[in-house]
N, C-alpha and C positions, 0 to 999 in steps of 0.2 A: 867977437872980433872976426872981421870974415880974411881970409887969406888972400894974399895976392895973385893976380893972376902971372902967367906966363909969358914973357914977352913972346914966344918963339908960335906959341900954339895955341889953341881956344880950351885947354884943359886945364878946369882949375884943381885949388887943394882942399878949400870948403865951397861952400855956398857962390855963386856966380851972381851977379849984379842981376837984380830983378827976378831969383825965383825966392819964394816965400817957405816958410817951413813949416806948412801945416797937415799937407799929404800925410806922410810914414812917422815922424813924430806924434803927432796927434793921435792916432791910433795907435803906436807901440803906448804911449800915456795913459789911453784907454782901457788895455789891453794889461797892464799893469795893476791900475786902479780895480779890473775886474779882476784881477789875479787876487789881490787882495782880499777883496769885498768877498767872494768865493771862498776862499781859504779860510777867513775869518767866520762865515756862515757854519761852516762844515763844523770849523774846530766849537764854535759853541753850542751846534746841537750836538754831539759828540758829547758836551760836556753835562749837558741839560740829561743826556740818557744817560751818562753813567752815574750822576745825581739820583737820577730815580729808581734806577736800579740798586743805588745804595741805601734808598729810603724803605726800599722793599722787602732788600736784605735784613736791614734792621727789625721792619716791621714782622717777618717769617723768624725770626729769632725768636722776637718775643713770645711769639705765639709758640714756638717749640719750647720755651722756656716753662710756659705757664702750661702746655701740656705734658710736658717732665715733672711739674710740680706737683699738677694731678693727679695724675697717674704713681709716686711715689705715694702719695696721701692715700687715694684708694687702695691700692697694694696694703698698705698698713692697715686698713679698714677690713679689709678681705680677713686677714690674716690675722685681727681681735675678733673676728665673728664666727669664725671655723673654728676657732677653740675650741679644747674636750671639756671643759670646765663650762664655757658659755652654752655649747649644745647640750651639756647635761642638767644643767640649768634651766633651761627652755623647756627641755622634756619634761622633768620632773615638775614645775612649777605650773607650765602653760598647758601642758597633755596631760598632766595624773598621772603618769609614768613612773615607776618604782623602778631604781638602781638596779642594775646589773649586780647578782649574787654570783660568785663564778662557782660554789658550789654545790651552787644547782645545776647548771649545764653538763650537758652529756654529749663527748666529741665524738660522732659516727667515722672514722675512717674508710674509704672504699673498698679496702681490701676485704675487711668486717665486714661488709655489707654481703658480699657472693660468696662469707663460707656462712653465715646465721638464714641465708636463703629470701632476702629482702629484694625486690626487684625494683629500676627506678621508675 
């Protein structure tokens, strides 16, 4: 509804008989719609990278998961194969190696050594 004009003065309250409203409307419209269309771009690549980034996250879990799992496993492995029992075994069995007698062994102390006159 366009407003009335003035009887007194050529100054109206909307729109004046014969001008169109395509000028500054149409562009603020535009202007709008690109507001939009922008904001909408942004916020779904925004959401696309934080997606992937969560798929990544997940994926580096895993793999820290499974080399946590590893790594305990070997730990265990390490730690049945160092045994006194296992390396004594190996010795004796796979070397021809004869157990330790401890009284056969004879302990040199260093102080013994420079009063019996032994040099190293």
């Amino acid at each position: 509804m366009q407003a009335p004009l003035r009887r007194g003065k050529k100054e109206t309250l909307g729109r004046a008989n014969g001008v169109k409203r395509t000028g500054r409307s149409l562009l603020f419209g535009l202007l709008l719609v690109g507001l939009v269309t922008i904001s909408s771009l942004i916020y779904t690549s925004e959401r696309l990278l934080v997606e992937s980034m969560l798929k990544e996250n997940q994926a580096l879990e895993n793999t820290l998961e499974l080399v946590e799992k590893r790594t305990e496993r070997l730990s265990y492995e390490v730690a049945s194969l160092s045994s006194v029992k296992r390396i004594q075994d190996a010795a004796t069995a796979g070397l021809s190696m004869a157990p330790l007698d401890w009284k056969d062994v004879v302990v040199i102390d260093e102080h013994l050594r420079g009063s019996i006159g032994v040099s190293k």
